[in-house]
N, C-alpha and C positions, 0 to 999 in steps of 0.2 A: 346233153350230148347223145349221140344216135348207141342203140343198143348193140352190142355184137350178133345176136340174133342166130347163135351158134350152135346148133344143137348138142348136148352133149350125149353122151349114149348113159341113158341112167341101169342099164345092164352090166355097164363094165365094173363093176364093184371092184375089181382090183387096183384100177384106175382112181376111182375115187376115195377108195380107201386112204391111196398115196397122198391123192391132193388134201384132205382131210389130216392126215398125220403131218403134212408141211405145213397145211395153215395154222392148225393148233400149236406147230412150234414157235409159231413166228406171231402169236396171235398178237400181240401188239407194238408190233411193227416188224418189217424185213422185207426181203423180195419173196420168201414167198408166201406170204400172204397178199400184198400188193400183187403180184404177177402170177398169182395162183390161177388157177384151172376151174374151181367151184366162181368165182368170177363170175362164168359166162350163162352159171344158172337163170334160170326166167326170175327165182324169189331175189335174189343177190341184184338183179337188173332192176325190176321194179320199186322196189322200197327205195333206192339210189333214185330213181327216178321220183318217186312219189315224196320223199324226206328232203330231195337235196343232198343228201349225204355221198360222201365218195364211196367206190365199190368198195373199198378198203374195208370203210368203216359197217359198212350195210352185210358183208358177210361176215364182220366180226360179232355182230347184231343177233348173225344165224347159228354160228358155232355157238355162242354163250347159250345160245335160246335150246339150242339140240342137246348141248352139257343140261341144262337146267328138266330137258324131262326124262333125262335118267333118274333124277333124286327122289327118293321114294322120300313121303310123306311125315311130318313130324318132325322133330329135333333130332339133328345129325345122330350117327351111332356109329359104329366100326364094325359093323356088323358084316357078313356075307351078303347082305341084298343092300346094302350101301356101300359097295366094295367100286363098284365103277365108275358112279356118281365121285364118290372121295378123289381114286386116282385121277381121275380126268381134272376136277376141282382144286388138288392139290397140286398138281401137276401143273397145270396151264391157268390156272386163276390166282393161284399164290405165289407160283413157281419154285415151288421148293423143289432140291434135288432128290433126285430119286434115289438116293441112299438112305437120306430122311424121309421119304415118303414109306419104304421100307419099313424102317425102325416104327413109325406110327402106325403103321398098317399090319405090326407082326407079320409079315413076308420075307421070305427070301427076294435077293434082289433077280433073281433069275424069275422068280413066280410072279415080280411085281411087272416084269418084263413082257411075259406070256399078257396075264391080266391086261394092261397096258392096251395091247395089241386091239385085246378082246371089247376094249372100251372105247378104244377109235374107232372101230368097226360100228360100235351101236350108234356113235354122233355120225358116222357114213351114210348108218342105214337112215336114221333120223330125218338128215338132210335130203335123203333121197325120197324119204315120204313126201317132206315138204312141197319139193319141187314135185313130185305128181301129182298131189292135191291141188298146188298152184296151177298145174297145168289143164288138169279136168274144168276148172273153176272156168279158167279164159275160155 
């Protein structure tokens, strides 16, 4: 099928921040992840084009892969520099509630809350390298 061929504005970080925290909620399955906004990325269009795969699945492809290079090196820890990687993994990979993610992560639920945020923001930023690299590349 033809591409949207959309541009999206990779400056708006607030913007995408949002579509980034809707997709991760919905990461397997919902409207918004289907009808999300990171969608109309050039990396989310091409690998659909290139796989076969639905956009669906092609940007759930790019979340996993943006979670996956937060993880610092070696066998999991609970450490302060596995703090993001964990949330975001625990969070959207296992889907544990965030009360229990709390309780494993010695947090308050307000600090797991803050964190949180802070951990969207870096699969944001992630995904937004992505797609500029994709884009210098073409």
């Amino acid at each position: 099928f033809a591409s949207m061929n959309m541009q999206i504005n990779l400056e708006d970080t607030e913007l995408l921040n949002k579509w980034t925290k809707d997709a991760l909620s919905h990461l397997w399955g919902g409207p918004k992840l289907s009808g999300n906004g990171l969608i109309q990325l050039a990396i989310v269009q091409n690998k659909a084009d290139e796989t076969g795969e639905t956009l669906t699945k092609a940007l759930r492809g790019f979340l996993q892969e943006a979670i996956a290079t937060l993880r610092p090196e070696g066998d999991r820890q609970y450490t302060n520099d596995w703090l993001l990687y964990n949330i975001l993994d625990l969070k959207f990979n296992e889907n544990m509630k965030m009360r229990d993610i709390a309780k494993r992560l010695s947090l308050s639920e307000a600090d797991l809350y803050r964190k949180q945020r802070i951990a969207i923001n870096a699969v944001s930023q992630e995904i937004i390298d992505m797609e500029k690299s994709n884009l210098i590349k073409t």
